[in-house]
N, C-alpha and C positions, 0 to 999 in steps of 0.2 A: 456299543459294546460295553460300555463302563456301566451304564447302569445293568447291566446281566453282572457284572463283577461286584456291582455291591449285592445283589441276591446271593452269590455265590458265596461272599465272603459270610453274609446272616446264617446258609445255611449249613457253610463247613464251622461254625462256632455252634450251632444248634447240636452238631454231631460230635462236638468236643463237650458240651456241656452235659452229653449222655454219657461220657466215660468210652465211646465206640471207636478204638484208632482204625483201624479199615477204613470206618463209614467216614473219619476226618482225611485219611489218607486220597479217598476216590476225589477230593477237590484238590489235590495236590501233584503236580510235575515230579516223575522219580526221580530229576535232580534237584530238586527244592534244597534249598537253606534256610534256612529257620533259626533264630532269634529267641531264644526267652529270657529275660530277666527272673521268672517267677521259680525252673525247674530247679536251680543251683545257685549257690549261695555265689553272688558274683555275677551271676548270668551264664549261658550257656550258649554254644552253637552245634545245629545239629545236623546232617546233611543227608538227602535221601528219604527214599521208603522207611529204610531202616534204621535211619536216625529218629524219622519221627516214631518209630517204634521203641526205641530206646529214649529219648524225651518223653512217651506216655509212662513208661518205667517209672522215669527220674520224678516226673511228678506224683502217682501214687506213689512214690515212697517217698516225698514228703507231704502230700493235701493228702492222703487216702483217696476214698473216692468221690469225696464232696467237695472237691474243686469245682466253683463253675463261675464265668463270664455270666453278667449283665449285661447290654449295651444299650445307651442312650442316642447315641446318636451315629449316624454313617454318612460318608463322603466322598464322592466320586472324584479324583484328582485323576484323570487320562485312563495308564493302563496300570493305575493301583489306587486305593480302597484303605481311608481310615475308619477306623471304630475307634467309640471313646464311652467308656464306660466305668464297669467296676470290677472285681474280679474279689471271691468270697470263697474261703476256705478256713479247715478248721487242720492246726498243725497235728502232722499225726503224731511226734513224739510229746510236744507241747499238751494237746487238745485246746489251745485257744481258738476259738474264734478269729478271722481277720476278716475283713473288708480293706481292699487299696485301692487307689485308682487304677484304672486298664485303658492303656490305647495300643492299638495293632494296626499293623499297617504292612500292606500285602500288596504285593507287584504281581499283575496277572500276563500271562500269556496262552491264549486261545483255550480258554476256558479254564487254564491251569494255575495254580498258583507255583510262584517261581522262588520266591521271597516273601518269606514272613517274619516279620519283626514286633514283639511285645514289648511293649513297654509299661514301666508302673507309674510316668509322667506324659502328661499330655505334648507339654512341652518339649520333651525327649524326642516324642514322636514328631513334631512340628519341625525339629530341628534338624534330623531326618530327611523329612521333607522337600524343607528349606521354604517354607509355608509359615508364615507369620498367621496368626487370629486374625490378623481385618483380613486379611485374601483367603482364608479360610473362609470368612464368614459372606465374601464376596463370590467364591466360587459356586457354583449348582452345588449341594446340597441334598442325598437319598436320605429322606428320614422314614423307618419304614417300620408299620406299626404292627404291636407281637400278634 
């Protein structure tokens, strides 16, 4: 079942990296809670269909529409799924340029995602977890190529 969860988690991040909330929504439970460090200055939580519709808001009005996730690497941990990666936008009031680091980290239930949690440290998310780097690096491991 997990490794179908790291597919799922690559290809609701593929449908986020088009700008498509629908197409992100359809991987997601209508009672989901969601996580972002990235929409709101502080971080933010957001609940439902209609949070993460209100979270794609909050981010184009700050990334525009060139927000998008990299990911280097993916992790099956039971019934949830890190990614670690990058995450590249340009501010829209600023127009800088940014690159930060990206790890997410998503608690699945029968094919749904339940919990989504971003973060902009790996370690953030590890601690989350409660997964140290050597048992991360000791656990199975989906690395799955673009």
């Amino acid at each position: 079942m997990s490794e179908q969860n790291v597919e799922l988690h690559r290809r609701a991040l593929e449908a986020f990296n088009t700008r498509d909330v629908d197409a992100f929504i359809v991987f997601c439970d209508p009672e989901i809670e969601f996580h972002s460090t990235f929409a709101s200055v502080g971080g933010a939580r957001y609940s439902g269909h209609d949070g993460l519709r209100r979270w794609h808001r909050d981010l184009q009005d700050a990334w525009g529409e060139g927000i998008r996730v990299e990911l280097d690497e993916y992790f099956d941990i039971g019934d949830q799924t890190l990614t670690v990666g990058a995450l590249y936008g340009r501010g829209r009031q600023s127009g800088a340029e940014v690159a930060m680091p990206y790890a997410g980290v998503v608690r699945w239930r029968n094919g749904l995602a339940i919990d989504w949690r971003a973060y902009s440290e790996k370690e953030d998310a590890l601690g989350y977890l409660g997964v140290s780097e050597e048992e991360l690096a000791l656990d199975p491991q989906e690395a799955l190529e673009e």
